[in-house]
C-alpha positions in Angstrom: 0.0 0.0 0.0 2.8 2.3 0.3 2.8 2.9 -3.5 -0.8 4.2 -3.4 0.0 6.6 -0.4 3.0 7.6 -3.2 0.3 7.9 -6.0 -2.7 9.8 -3.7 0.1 12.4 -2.8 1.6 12.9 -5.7 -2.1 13.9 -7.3 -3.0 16.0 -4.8 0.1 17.6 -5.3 -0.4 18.4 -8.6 -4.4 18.9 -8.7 -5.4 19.9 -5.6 -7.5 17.9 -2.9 -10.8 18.0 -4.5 -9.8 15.6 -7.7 -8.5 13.4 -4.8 -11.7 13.6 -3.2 -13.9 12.6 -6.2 -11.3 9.6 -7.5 -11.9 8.5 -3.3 -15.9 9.0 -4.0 -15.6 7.3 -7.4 -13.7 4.0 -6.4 -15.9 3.6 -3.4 -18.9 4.3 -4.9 -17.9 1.3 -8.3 -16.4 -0.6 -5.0 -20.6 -0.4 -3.2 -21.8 -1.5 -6.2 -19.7 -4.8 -6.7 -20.2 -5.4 -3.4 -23.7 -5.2 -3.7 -23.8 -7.3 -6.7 -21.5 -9.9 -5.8 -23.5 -10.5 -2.3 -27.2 -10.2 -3.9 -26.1 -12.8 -6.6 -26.6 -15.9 -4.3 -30.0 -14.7 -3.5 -31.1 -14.9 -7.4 -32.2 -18.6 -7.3 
């Protein structure tokens, strides 16, 4: 994990916090939604 630590500074160093903040959003938000979908699968039969 160190190298994303690397990565999430070095973009906010170049953009600014708020494009960190919406990638954050972004990833968690696709991240709910496999989540959701992998655990509501079984329950299809």
């Amino acid at each position: 994990m160190p190298d994303t630590a690397m990565l999430l500074a070095a973009a906010s160093g170049q953009q600014g916090p708020g494009n960190v903040l919406r990638i954050v959003l972004v990833v968690s938000v696709v991240g709910a939604a496999l989540l959701a979908w992998f655990l509501l699968r079984g329950y299809r039969n």
